[in-house]
C-alpha positions as CSV (number, residue, x, y, z in Angstrom):
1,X,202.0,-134.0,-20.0
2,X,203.2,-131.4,-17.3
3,X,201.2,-130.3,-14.7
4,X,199.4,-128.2,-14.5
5,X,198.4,-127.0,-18.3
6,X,199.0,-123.0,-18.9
7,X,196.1,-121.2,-20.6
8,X,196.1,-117.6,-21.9
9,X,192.5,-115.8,-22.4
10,X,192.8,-113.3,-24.7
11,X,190.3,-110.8,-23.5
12,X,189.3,-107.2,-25.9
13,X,187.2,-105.6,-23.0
14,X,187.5,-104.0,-19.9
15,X,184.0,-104.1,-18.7
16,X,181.8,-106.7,-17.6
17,X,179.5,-107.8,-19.9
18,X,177.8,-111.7,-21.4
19,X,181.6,-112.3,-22.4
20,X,183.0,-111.5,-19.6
21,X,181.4,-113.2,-16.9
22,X,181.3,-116.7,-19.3
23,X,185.1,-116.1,-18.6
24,X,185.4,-115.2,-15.1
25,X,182.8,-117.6,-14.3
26,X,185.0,-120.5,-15.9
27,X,188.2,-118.9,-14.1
28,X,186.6,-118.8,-10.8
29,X,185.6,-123.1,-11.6
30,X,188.9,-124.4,-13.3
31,X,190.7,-126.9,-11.1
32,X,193.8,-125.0,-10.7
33,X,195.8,-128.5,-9.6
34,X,195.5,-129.2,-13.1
35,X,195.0,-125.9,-15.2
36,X,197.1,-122.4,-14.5
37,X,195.2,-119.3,-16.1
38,X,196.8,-115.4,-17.3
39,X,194.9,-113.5,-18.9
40,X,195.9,-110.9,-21.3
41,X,193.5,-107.7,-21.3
42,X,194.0,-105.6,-24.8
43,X,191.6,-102.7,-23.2
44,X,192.1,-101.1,-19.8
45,X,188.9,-101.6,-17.0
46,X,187.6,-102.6,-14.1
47,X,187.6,-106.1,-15.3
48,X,191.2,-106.3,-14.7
49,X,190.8,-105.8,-11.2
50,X,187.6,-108.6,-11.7
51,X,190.6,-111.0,-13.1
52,X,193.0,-110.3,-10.3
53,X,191.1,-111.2,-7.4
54,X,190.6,-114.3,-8.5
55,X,194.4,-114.5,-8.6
56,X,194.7,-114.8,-11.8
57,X,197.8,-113.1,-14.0
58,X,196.9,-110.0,-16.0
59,X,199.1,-109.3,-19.3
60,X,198.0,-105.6,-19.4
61,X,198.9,-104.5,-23.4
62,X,198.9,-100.6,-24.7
63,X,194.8,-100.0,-25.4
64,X,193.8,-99.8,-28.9
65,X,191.4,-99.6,-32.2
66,X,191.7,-102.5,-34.5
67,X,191.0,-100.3,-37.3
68,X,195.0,-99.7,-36.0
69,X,196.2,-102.1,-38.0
70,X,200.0,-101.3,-36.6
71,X,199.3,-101.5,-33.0
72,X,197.0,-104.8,-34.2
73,X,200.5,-105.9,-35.2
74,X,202.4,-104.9,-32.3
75,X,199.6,-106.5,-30.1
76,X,199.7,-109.8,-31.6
77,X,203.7,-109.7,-31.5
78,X,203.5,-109.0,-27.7
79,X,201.1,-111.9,-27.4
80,X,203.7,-114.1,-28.8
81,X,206.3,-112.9,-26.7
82,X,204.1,-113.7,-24.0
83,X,203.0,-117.3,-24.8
84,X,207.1,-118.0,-25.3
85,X,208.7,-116.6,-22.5
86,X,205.7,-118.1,-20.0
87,X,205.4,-121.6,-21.4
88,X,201.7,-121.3,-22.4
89,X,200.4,-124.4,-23.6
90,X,197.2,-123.2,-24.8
91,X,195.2,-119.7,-26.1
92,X,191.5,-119.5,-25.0
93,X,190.4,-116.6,-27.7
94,X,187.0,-115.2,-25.7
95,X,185.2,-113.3,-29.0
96,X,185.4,-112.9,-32.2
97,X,187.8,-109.8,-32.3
98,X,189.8,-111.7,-29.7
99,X,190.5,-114.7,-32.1
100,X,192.6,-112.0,-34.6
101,X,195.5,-111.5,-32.1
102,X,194.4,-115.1,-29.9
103,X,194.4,-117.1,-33.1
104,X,197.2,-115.3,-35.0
105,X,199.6,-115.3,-31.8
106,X,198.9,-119.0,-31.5
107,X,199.8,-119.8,-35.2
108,X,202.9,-117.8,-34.8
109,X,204.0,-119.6,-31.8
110,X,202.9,-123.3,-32.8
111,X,200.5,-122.9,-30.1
112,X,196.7,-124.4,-29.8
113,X,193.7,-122.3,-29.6
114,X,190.6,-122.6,-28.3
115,X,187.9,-120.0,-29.7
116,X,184.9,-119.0,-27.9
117,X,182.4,-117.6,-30.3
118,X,179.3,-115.8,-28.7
119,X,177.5,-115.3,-32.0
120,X,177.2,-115.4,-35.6
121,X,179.1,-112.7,-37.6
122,X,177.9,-110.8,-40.1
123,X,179.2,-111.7,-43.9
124,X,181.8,-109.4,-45.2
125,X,185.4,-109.1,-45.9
126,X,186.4,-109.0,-42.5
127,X,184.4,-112.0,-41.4
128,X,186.3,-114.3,-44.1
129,X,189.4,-112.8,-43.5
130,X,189.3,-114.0,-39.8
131,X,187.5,-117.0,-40.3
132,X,190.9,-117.9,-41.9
133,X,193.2,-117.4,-39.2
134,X,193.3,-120.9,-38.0
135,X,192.3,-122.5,-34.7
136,X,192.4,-125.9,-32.8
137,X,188.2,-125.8,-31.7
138,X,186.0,-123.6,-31.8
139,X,183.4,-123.3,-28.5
140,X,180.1,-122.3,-29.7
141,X,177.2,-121.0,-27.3
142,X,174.1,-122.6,-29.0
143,X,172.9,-124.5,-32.3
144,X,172.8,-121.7,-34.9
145,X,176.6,-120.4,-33.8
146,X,177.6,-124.3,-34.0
147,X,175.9,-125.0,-37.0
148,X,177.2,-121.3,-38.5
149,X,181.0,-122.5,-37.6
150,X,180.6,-125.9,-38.8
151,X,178.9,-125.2,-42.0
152,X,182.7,-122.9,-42.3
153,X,184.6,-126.0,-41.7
154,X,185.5,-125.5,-38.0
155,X,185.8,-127.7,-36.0
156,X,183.0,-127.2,-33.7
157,X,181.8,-128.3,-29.8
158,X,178.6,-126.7,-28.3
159,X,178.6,-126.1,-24.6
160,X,176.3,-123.4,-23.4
161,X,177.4,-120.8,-20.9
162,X,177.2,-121.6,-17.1
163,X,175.9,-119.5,-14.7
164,X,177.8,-119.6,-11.3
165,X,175.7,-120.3,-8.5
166,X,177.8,-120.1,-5.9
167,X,178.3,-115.9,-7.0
168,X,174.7,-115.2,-7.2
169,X,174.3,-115.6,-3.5
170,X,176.3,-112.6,-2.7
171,X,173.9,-110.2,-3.3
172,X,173.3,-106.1,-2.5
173,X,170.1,-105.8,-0.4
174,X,167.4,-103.3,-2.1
175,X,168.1,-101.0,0.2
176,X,171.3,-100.5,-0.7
177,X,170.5,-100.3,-3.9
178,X,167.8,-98.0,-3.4
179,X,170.0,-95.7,-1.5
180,X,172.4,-95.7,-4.1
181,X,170.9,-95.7,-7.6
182,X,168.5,-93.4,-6.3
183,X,165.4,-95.4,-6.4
184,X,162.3,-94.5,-5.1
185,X,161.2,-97.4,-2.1
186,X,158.3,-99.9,-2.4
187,X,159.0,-99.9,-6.4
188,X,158.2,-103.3,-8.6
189,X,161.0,-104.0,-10.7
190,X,161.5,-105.3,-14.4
191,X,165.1,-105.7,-15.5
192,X,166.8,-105.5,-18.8
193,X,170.8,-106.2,-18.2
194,X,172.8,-105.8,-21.3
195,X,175.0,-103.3,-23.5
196,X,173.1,-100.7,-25.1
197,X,173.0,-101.2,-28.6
198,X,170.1,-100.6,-30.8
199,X,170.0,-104.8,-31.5
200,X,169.5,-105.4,-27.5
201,X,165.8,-104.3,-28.4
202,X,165.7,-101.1,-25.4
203,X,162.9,-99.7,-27.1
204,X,161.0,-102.3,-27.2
205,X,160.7,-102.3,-23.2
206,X,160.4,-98.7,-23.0
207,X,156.9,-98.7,-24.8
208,X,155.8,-102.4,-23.0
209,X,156.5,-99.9,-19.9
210,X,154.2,-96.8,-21.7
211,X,151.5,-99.0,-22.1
212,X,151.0,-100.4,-19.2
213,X,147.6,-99.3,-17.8
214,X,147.4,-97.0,-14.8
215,X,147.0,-99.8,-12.1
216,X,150.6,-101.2,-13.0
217,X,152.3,-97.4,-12.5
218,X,154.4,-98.5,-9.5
219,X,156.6,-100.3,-11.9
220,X,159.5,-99.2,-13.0
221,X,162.3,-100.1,-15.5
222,X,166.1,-100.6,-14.6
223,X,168.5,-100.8,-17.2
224,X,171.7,-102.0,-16.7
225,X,174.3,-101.5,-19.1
226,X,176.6,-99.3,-21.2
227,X,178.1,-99.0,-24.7
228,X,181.6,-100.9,-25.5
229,X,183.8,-100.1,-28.3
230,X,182.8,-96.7,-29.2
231,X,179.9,-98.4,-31.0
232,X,176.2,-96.6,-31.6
233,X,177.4,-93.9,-28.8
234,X,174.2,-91.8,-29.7
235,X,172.2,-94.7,-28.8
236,X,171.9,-93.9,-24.4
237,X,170.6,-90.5,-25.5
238,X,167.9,-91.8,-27.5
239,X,166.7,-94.1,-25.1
240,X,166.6,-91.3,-22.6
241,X,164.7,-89.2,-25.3
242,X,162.0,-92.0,-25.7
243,X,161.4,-92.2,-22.5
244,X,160.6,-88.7,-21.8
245,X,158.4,-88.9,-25.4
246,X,156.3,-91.7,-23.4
247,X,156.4,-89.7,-20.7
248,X,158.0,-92.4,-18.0
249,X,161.3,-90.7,-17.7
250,X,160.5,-90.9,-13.9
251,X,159.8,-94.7,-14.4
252,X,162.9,-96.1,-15.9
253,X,166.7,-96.2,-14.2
254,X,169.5,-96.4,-16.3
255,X,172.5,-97.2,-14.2
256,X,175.6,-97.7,-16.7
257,X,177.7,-100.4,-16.6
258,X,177.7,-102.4,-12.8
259,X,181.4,-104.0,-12.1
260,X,180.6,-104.7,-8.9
261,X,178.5,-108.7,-8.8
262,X,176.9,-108.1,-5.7
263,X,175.3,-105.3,-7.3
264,X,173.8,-106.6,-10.4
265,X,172.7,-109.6,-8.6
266,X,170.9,-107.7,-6.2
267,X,169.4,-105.5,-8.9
268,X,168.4,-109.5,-10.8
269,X,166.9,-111.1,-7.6
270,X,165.2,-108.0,-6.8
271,X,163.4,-107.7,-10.1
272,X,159.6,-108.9,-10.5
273,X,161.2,-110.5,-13.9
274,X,163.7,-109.9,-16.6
275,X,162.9,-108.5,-20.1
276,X,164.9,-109.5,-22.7
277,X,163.3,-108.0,-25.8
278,X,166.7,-108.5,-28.0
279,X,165.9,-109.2,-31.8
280,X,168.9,-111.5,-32.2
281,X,170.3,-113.4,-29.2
282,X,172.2,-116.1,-29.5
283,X,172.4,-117.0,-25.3
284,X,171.6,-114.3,-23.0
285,X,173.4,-114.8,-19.7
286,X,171.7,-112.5,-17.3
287,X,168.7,-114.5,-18.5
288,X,169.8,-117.6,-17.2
289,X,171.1,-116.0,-13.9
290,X,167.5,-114.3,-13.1
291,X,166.1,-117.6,-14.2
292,X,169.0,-119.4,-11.4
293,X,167.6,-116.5,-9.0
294,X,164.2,-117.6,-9.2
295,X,163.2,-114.6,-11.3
296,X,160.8,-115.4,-14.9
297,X,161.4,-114.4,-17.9
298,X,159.8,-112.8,-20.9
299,X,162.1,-112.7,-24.2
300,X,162.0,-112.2,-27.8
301,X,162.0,-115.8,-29.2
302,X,165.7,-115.9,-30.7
303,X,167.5,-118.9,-30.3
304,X,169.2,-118.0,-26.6
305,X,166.1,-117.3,-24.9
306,X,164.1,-120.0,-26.4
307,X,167.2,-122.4,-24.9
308,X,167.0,-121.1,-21.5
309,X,163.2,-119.7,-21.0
310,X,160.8,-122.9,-20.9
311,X,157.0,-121.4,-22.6
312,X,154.4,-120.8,-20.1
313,X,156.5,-122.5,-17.1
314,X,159.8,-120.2,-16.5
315,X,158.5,-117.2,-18.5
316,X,157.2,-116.3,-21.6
317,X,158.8,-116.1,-25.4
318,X,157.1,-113.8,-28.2
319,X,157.4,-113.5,-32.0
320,X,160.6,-110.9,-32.7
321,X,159.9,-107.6,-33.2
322,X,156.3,-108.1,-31.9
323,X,156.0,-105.1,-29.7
324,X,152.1,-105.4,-29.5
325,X,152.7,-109.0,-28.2
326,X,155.1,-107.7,-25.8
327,X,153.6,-105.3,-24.3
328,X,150.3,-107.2,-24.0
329,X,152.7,-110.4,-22.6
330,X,154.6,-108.1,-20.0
331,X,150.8,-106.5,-18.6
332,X,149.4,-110.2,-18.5
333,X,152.6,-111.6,-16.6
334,X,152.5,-108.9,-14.0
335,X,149.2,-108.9,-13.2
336,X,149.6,-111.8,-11.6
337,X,152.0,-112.0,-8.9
338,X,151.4,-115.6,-8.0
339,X,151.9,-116.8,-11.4
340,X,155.5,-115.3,-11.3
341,X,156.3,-116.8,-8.1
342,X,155.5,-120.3,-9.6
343,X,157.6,-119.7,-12.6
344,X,160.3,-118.6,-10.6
345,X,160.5,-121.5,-8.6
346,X,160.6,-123.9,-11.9
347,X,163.1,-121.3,-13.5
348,X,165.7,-121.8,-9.9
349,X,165.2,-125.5,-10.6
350,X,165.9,-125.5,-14.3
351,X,168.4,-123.2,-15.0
352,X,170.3,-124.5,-11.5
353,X,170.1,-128.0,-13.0
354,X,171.1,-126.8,-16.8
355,X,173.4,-124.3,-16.6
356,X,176.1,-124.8,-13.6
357,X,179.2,-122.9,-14.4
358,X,180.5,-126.1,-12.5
359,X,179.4,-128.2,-15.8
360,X,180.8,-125.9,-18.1
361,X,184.1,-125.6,-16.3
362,X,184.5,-129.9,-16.7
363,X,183.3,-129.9,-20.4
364,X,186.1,-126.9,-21.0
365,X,188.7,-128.8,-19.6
366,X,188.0,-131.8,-21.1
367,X,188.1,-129.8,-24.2
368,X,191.8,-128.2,-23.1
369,X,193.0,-131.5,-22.7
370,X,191.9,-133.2,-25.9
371,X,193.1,-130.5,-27.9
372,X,196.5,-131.1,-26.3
373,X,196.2,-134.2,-28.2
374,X,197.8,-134.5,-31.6
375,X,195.5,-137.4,-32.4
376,X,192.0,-135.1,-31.9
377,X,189.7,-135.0,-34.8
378,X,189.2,-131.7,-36.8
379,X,185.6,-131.8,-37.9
380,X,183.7,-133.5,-35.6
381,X,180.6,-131.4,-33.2
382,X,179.6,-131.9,-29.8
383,X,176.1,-131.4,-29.4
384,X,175.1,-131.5,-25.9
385,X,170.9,-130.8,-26.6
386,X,168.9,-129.1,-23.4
387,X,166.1,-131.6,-22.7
């Protein structure tokens, strides 16, 4: 085989978010003597500019809707142009949207694919449709989205998301941020970091925050994080709306989307601990980074959180939907400071240990290679279990 291997990410975003990082983190960790990335970007953002400094290639193509279905088309022909005229060797679809032109671009070129999958899709039309397009492996982020992908006859390897430890120590101070964001000084912190849709559970913290009693009222809520794709645009204003219903408008930050690392990892290590009150989660990266920081946890139980958050020694998981046991959890966990700083120090250890971006980048390539290899099995899944 020719050295090194060319691999082109098909990317649908522009922004940083889960998706994102899992992708930059395993560009920033590929052993480039071996393994030349592109990238192809099918939505203008800062992201691009995230891809280039790493000096990686950025295919920038025409932004788009996929309800388009033409410029779908002309998108996926461009890809193939692209994987011909550069010699790609292999398509690393990061999404599910991303496997329509990633996984139809491959097919038309004779290329291999490599799928990422970050969760379990809804049933519908759609979802068979592009469950048909064919692929080489799929990469799935925990059990359920392995068993899901098997259980539909594709072939299937679980490797969970890496966190990259190296990054998290360039950090904003909190003054900066302060300054900044416009936060008031001497401030306890709890974090929720994700896109703002209604699923990501928002609510849920904004009335753990309400009923906090009086002697907790120096703490305040930052939320990091925007809307992608046009979808449930209404949903930032209702959040804001709630909060002023509760009366904590004063109490909880909403800063919009952060591209800059140093930023959000200031805002993560800064944080007395992450809430992550999402009612269906299938990994939860920023979980697993505040964990790598040193920073507990208290989650929903879906199946990402329960992966990454260890009961009653790195944070705490409650029953979905629960908000009574949520908000009862978050008052009991920050009462006592102490406690927190003991689960923090088992959270650096475990999530340092579990989730290296380093690991993840070895498995991936081990899974470029073999799917290089005309002989590799079709059916077979990897389960790599967290002890």
């Amino acid at each position: 085989m020719a050295w090194p291997v060319k691999v082109l990410w098909i990317s649908c975003v522009g922004e940083r978010g889960g998706a994102e990082v899992y992708m930059l983190n395993l560009l920033r960790r590929l052993d480039r003597t071996r393994f030349m990335p592109a990238v192809a970007m099918l939505r203008p953002g800062p992201l691009e500019r995230d891809v280039q400094e790493l000096g990686v290639p950025v295919h920038s193509l025409a932004p788009h809707r996929m309800r388009q279905i033409f410029s779908v088309g002309r998108a996926i022909q461009t890809l193939a142009r692209l994987i011909r005229e550069h010699g790609y060797h292999l398509v690393h679809s990061n999404g599910f949207r991303a496997h329509v032109y990633g996984g139809l671009a491959a097919w038309r070129t004779g290329t291999r694919e490599i799928w990422t999958v970050h969760t379990v899709e809804q049933p519908g039309l759609s979802t068979r449709a592009i469950l048909r397009i064919p692929t080489t492996q799929v990469v799935a982020n925990c059990h359920r989205t392995a068993d899901y992908f098997i259980a539909q006859g594709c072939p299937t390897s679980l490797i969970w998301p890496g966190v990259d430890l190296e990054q998290l120590e360039y950090r904003a101070p909190r003054a900066a941020l302060e300054a900044k964001y416009h936060l008031p000084p001497g401030l306890r912190w709890i974090l929720q970091g994700t896109r703002l849709q209604r699923y990501k559970g928002h609510e849920f913290l904004l009335r753990a925050l309400a009923a906090l009693p009086p002697a907790l009222a120096h703490v305040h809520a930052v939320i990091i994080g925007g809307t992608l794709f046009g979808m449930e645009a209404d949903y930032p204003a209702e959040l804001r709306a709630l909060a002023g219903q509760l009366g904590i408008a004063s109490r909880v930050h909403f800063t919009g989307f952060i591209d800059d690392h140093r930023e959000l990892y200031g805002f993560q290590a800064a944080a007395d601990l992450v809430v992550h009150p999402a009612l269906d989660e299938d990994f939860g990266l920023i979980v697993a980074e505040c964990q790598a920081l040193g920073i507990p946890a208290l989650a929903f139980a879906s199946p990402g959180p329960m992966a990454i958050i260890q009961e009653g020694e790195t944070g705490c998981l409650v029953p979905i939907g629960d908000q009574v046991a949520l908000s009862a959890t978050l008052a009991d966990m920050l009462h006592d400071p102490e406690r927190l700083r003991q689960w923090g120090l088992a959270a650096r250890e475990r999530s340092r240990r579990l989730f290296s971006a380093v690991n993840l980048a070895a498995q991936l390539e081990r899974l470029y290679l073999a799917a290089l290899d005309e002989r590799m099995g079709g059916s077979n899944a990897e389960r790599k279990a967290i002890p």
